[in-house]
MARLUMDO-591210 format. One record per atom (N, C-alpha, C, O, CB): residue number from 1; residue in one letter; atom name; x, y, z. Coordinates in nm, 2 decimals. Glycine has a CB too. Layout:
N
+-----+-----+------+--------+--------+--------+
|   n | res | atom |      x |      y |      z |
+-----+-----+------+--------+--------+--------+
| NUM |   A |   CA |      X |      Y |      Z |
...
+-----+-----+------+--------+--------+--------+
//
This chain:
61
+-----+-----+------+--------+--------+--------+
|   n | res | atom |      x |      y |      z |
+-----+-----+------+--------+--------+--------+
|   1 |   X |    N |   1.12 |   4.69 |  -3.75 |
|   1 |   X |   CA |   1.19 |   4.72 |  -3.63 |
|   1 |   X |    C |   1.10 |   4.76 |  -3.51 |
|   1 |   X |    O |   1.14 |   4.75 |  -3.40 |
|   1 |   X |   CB |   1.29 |   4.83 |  -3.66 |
|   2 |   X |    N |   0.99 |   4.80 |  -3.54 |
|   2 |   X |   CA |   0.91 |   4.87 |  -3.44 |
|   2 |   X |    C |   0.85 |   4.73 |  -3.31 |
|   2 |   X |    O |   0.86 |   4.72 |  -3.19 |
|   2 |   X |   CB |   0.76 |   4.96 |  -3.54 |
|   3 |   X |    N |   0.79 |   4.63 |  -3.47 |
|   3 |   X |   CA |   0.74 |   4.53 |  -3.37 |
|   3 |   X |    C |   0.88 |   4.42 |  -3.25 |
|   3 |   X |    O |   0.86 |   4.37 |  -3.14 |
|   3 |   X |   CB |   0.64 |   4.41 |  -3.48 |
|   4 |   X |    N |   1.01 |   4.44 |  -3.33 |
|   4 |   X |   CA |   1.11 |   4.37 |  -3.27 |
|   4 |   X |    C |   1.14 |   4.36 |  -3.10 |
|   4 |   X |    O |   1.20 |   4.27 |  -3.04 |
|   4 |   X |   CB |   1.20 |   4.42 |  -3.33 |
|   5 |   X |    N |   1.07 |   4.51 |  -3.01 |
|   5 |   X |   CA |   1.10 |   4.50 |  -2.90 |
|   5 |   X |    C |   1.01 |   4.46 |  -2.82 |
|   5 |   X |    O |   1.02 |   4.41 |  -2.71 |
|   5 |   X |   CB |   1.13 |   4.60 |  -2.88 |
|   6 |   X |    N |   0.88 |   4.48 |  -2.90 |
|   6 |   X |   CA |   0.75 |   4.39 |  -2.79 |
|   6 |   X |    C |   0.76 |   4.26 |  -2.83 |
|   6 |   X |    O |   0.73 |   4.18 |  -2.75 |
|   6 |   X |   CB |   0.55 |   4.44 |  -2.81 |
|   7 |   X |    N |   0.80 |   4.21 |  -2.93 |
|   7 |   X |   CA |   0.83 |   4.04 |  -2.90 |
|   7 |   X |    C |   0.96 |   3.98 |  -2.88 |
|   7 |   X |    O |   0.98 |   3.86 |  -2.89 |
|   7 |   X |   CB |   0.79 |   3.96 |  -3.02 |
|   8 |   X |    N |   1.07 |   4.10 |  -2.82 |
|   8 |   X |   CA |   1.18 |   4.05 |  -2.75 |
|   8 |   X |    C |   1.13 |   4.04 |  -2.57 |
|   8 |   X |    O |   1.16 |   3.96 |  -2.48 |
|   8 |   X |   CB |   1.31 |   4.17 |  -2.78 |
|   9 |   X |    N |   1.05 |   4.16 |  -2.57 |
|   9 |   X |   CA |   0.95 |   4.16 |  -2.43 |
|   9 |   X |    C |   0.87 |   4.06 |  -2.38 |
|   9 |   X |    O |   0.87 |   4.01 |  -2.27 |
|   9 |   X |   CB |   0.86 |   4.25 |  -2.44 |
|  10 |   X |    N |   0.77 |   4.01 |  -2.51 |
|  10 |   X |   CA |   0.71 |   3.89 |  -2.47 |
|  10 |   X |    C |   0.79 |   3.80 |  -2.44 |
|  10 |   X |    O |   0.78 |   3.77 |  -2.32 |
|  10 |   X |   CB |   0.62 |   3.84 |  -2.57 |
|  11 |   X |    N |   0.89 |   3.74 |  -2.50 |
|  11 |   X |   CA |   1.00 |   3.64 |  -2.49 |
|  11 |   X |    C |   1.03 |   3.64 |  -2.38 |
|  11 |   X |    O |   0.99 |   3.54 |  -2.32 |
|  11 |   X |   CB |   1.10 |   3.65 |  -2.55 |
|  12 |   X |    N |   1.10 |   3.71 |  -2.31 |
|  12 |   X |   CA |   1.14 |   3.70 |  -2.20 |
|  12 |   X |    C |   1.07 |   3.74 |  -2.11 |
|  12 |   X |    O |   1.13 |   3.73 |  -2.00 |
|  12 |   X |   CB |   1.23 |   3.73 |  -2.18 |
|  13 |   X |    N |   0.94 |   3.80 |  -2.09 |
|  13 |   X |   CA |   0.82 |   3.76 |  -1.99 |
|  13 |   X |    C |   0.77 |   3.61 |  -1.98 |
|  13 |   X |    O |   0.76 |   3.56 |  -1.87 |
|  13 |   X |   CB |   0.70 |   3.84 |  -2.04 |
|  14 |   X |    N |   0.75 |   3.56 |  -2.10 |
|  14 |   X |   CA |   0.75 |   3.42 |  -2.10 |
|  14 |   X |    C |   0.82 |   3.31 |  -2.08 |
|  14 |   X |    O |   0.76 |   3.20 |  -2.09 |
|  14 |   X |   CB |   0.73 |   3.39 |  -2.15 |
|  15 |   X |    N |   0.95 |   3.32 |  -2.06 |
|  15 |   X |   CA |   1.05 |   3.23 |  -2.05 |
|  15 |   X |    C |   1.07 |   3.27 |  -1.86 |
|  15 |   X |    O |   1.10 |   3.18 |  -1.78 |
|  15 |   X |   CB |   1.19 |   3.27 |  -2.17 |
|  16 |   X |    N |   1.05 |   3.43 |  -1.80 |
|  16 |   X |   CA |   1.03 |   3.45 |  -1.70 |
|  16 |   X |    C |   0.93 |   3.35 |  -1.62 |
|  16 |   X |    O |   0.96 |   3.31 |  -1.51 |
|  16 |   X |   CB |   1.00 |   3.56 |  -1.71 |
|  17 |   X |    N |   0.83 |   3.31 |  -1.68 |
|  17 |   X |   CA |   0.72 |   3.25 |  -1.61 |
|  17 |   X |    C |   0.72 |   3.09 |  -1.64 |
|  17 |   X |    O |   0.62 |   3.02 |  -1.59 |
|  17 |   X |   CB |   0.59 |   3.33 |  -1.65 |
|  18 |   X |    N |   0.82 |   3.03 |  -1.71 |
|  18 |   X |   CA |   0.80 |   2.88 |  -1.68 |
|  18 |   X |    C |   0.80 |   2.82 |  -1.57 |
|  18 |   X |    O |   0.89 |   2.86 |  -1.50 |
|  18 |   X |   CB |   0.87 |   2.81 |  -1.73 |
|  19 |   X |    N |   0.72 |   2.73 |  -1.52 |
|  19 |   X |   CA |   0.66 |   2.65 |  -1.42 |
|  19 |   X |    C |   0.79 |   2.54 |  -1.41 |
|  19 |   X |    O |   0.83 |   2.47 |  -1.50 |
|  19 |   X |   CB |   0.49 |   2.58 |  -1.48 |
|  20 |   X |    N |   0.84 |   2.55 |  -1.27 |
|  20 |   X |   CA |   0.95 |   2.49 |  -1.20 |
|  20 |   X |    C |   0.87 |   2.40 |  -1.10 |
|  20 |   X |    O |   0.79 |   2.43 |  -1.02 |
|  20 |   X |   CB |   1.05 |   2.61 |  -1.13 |
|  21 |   X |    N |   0.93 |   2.25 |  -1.13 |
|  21 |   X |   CA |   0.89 |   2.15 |  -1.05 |
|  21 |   X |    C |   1.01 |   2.13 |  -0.97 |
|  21 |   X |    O |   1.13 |   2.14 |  -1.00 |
|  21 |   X |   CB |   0.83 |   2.02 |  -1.13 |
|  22 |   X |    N |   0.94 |   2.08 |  -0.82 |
|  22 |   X |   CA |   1.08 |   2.07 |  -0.71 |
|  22 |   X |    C |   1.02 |   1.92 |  -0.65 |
|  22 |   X |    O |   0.90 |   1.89 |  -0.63 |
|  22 |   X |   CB |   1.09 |   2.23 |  -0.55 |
|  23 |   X |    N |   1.11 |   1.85 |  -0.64 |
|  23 |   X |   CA |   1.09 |   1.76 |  -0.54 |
|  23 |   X |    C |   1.14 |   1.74 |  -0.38 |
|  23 |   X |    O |   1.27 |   1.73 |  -0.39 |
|  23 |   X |   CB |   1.12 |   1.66 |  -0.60 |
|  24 |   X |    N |   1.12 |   1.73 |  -0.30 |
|  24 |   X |   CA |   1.18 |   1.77 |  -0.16 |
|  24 |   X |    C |   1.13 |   1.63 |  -0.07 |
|  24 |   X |    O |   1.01 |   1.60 |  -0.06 |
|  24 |   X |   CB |   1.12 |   1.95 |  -0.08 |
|  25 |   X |    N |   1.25 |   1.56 |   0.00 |
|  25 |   X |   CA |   1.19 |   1.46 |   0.05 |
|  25 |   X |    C |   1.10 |   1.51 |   0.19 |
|  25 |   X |    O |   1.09 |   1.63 |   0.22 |
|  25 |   X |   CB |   1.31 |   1.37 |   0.08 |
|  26 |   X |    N |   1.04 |   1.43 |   0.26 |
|  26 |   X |   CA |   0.95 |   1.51 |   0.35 |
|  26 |   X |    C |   1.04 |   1.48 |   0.54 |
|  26 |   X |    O |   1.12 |   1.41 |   0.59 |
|  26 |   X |   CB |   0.76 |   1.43 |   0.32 |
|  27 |   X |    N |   0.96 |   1.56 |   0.58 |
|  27 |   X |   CA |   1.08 |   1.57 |   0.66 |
|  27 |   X |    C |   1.02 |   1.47 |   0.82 |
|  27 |   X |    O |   1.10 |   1.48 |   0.91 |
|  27 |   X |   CB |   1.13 |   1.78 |   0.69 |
|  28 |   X |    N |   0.95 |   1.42 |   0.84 |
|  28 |   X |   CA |   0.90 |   1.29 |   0.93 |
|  28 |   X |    C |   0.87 |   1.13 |   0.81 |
|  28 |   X |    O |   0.80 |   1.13 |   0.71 |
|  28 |   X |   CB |   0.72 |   1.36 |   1.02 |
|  29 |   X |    N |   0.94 |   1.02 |   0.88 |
|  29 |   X |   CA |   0.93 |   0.92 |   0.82 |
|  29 |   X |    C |   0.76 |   0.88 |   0.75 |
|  29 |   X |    O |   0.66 |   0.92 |   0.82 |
|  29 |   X |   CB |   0.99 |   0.83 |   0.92 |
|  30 |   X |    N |   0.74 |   0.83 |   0.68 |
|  30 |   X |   CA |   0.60 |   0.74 |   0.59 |
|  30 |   X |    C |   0.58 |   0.66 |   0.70 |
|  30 |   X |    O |   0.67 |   0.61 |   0.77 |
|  30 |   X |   CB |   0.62 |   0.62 |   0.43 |
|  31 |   X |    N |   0.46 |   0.66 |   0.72 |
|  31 |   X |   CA |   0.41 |   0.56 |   0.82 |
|  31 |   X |    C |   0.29 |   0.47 |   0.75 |
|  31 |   X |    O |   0.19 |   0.52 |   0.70 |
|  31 |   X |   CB |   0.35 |   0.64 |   0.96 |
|  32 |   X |    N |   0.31 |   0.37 |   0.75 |
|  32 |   X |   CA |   0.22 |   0.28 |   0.71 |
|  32 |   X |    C |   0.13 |   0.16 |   0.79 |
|  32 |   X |    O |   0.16 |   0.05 |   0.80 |
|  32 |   X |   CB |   0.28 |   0.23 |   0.63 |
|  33 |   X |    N |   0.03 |   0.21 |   0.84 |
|  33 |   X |   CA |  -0.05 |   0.13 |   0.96 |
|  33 |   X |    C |  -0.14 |   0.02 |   0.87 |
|  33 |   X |    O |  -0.21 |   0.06 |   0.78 |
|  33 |   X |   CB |  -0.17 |   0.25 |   1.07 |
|  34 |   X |    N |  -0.12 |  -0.11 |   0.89 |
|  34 |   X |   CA |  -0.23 |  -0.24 |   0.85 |
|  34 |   X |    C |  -0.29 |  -0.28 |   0.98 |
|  34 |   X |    O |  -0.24 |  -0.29 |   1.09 |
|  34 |   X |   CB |  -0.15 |  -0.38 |   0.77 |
|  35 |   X |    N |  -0.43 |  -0.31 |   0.93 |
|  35 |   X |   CA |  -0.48 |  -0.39 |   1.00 |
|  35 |   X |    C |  -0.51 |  -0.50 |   0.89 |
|  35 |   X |    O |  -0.57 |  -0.51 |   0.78 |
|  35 |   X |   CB |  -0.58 |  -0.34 |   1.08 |
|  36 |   X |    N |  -0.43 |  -0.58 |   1.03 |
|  36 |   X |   CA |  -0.47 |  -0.75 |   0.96 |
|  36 |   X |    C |  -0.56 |  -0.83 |   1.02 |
|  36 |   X |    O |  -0.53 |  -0.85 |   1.14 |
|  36 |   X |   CB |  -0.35 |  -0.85 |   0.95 |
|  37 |   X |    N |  -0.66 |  -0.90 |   0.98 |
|  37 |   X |   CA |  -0.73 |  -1.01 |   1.07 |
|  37 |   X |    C |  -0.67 |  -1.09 |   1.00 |
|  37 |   X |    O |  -0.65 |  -1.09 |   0.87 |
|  37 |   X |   CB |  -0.90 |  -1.02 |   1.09 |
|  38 |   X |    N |  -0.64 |  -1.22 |   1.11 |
|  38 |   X |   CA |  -0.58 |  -1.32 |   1.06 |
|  38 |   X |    C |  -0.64 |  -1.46 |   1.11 |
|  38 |   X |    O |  -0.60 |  -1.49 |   1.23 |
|  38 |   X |   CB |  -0.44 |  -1.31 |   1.08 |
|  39 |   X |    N |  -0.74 |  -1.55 |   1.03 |
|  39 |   X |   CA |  -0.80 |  -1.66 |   1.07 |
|  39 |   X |    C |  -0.77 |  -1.80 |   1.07 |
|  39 |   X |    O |  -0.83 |  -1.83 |   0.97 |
|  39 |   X |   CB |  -0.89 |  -1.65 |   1.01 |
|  40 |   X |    N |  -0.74 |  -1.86 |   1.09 |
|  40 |   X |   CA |  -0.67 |  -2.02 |   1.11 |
|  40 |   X |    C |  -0.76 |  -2.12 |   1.10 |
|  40 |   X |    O |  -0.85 |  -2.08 |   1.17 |
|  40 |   X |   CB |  -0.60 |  -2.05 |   1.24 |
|  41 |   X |    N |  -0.77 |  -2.20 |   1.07 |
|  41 |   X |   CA |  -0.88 |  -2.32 |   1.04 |
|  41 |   X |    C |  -0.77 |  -2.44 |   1.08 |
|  41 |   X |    O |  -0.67 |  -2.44 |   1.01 |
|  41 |   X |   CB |  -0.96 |  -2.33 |   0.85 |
|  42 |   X |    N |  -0.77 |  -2.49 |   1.14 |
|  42 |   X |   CA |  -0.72 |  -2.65 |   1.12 |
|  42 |   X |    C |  -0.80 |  -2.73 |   1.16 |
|  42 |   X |    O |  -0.89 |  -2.73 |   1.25 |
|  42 |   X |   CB |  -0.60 |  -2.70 |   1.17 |
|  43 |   X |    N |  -0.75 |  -2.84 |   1.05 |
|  43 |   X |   CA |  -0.84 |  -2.98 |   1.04 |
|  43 |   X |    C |  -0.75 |  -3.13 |   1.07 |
|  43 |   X |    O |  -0.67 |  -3.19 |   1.01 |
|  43 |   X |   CB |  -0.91 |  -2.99 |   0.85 |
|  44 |   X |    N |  -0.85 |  -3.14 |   1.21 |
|  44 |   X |   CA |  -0.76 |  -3.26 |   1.25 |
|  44 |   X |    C |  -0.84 |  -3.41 |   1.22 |
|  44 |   X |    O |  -0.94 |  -3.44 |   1.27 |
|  44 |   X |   CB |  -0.72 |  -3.25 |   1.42 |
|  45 |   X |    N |  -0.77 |  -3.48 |   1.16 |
|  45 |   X |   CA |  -0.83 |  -3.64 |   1.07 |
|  45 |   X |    C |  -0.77 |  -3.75 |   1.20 |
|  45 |   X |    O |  -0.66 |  -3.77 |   1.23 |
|  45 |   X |   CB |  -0.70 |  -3.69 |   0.86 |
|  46 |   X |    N |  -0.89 |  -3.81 |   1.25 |
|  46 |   X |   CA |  -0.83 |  -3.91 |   1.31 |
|  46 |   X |    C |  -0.84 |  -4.05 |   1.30 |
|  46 |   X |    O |  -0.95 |  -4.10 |   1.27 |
|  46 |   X |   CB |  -0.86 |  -3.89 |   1.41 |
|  47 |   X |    N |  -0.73 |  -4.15 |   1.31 |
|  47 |   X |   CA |  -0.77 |  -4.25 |   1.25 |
|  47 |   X |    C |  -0.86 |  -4.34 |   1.28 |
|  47 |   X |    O |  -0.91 |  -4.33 |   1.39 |
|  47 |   X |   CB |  -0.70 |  -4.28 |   1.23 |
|  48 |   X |    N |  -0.88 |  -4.45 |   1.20 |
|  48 |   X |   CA |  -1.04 |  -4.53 |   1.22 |
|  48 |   X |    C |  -1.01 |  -4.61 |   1.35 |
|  48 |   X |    O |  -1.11 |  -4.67 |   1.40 |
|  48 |   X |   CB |  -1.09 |  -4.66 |   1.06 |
|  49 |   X |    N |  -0.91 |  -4.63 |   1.40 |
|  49 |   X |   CA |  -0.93 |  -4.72 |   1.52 |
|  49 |   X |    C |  -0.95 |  -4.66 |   1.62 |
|  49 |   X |    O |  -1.03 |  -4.69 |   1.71 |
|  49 |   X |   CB |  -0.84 |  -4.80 |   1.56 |
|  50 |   X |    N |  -0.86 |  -4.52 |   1.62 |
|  50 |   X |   CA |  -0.85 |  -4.44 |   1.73 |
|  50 |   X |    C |  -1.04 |  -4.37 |   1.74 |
|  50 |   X |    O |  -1.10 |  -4.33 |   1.83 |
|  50 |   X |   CB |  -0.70 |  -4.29 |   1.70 |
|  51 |   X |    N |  -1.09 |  -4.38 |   1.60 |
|  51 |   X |   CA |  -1.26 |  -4.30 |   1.63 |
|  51 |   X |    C |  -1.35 |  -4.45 |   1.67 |
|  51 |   X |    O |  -1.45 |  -4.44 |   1.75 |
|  51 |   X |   CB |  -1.36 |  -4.21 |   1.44 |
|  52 |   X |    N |  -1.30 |  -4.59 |   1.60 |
|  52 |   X |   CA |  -1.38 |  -4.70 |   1.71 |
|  52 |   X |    C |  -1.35 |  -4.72 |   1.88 |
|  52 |   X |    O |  -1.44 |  -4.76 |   1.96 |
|  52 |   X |   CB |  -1.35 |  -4.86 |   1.65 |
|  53 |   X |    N |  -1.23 |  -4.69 |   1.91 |
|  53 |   X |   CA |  -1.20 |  -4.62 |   2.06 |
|  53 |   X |    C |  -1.30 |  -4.54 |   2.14 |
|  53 |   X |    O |  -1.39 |  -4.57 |   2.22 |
|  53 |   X |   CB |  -1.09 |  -4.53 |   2.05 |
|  54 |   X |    N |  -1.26 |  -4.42 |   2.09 |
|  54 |   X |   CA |  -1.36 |  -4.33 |   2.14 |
|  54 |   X |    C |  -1.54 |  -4.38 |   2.15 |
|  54 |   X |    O |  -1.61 |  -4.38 |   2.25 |
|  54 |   X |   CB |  -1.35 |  -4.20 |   2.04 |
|  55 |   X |    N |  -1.57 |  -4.42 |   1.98 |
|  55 |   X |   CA |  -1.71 |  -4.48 |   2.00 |
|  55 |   X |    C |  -1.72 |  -4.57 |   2.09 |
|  55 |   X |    O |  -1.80 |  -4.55 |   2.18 |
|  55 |   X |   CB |  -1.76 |  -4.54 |   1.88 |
|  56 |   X |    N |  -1.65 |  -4.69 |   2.10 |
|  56 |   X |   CA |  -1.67 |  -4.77 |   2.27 |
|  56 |   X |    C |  -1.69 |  -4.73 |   2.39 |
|  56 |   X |    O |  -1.77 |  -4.78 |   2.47 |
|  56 |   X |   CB |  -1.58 |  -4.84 |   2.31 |
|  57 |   X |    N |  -1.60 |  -4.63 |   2.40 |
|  57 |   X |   CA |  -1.57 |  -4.62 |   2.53 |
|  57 |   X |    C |  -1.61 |  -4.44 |   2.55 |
|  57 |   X |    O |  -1.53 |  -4.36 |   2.60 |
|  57 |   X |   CB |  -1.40 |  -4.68 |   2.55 |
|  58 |   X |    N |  -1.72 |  -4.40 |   2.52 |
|  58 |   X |   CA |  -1.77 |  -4.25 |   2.50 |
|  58 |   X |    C |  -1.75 |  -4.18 |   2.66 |
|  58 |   X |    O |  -1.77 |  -4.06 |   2.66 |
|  58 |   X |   CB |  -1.95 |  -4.23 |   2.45 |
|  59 |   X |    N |  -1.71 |  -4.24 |   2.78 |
|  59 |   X |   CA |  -1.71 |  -4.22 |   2.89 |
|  59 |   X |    C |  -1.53 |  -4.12 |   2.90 |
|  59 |   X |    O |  -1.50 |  -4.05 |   3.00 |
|  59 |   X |   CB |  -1.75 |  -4.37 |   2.97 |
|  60 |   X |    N |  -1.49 |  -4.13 |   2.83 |
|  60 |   X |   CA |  -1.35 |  -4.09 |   2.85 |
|  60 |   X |    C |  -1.36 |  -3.95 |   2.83 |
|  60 |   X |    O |  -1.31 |  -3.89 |   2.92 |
|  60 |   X |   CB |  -1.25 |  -4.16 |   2.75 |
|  61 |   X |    N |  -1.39 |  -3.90 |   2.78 |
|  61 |   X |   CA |  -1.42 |  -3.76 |   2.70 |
|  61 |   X |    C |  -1.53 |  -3.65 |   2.78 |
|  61 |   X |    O |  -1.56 |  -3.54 |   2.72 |
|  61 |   X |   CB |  -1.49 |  -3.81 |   2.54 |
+-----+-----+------+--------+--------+--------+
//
């Protein structure tokens, strides 16, 4: 009986002290900044008469 009250004590000192998780949304919107570089390549095929054209006549250009 003696020890019964310091480990009714401990008990609820320790049950006193469990660790409470909160979640709370935040109060200004997420902002998410990208930077994008964005590079383009195109490839223009011209056809064989239109490049013997040009080769004849190189003065156009």
């Amino acid at each position: 009986m003696k020890h019964t009250l310091p480990v009714m004590m401990m008990l609820l000192l320790s049950v006193a002290c469990a660790p409470t998780v909160q979640l709370q949304a935040p109060d200004k919107p997420i902002e998410i900044n990208l930077n994008v570089n964005i590079e383009q390549h195109v490839k223009v095929e011209i056809e064989k008469d239109v490049k013997q054209s040009i080769a004849k006549n190189k003065d156009i250009f």
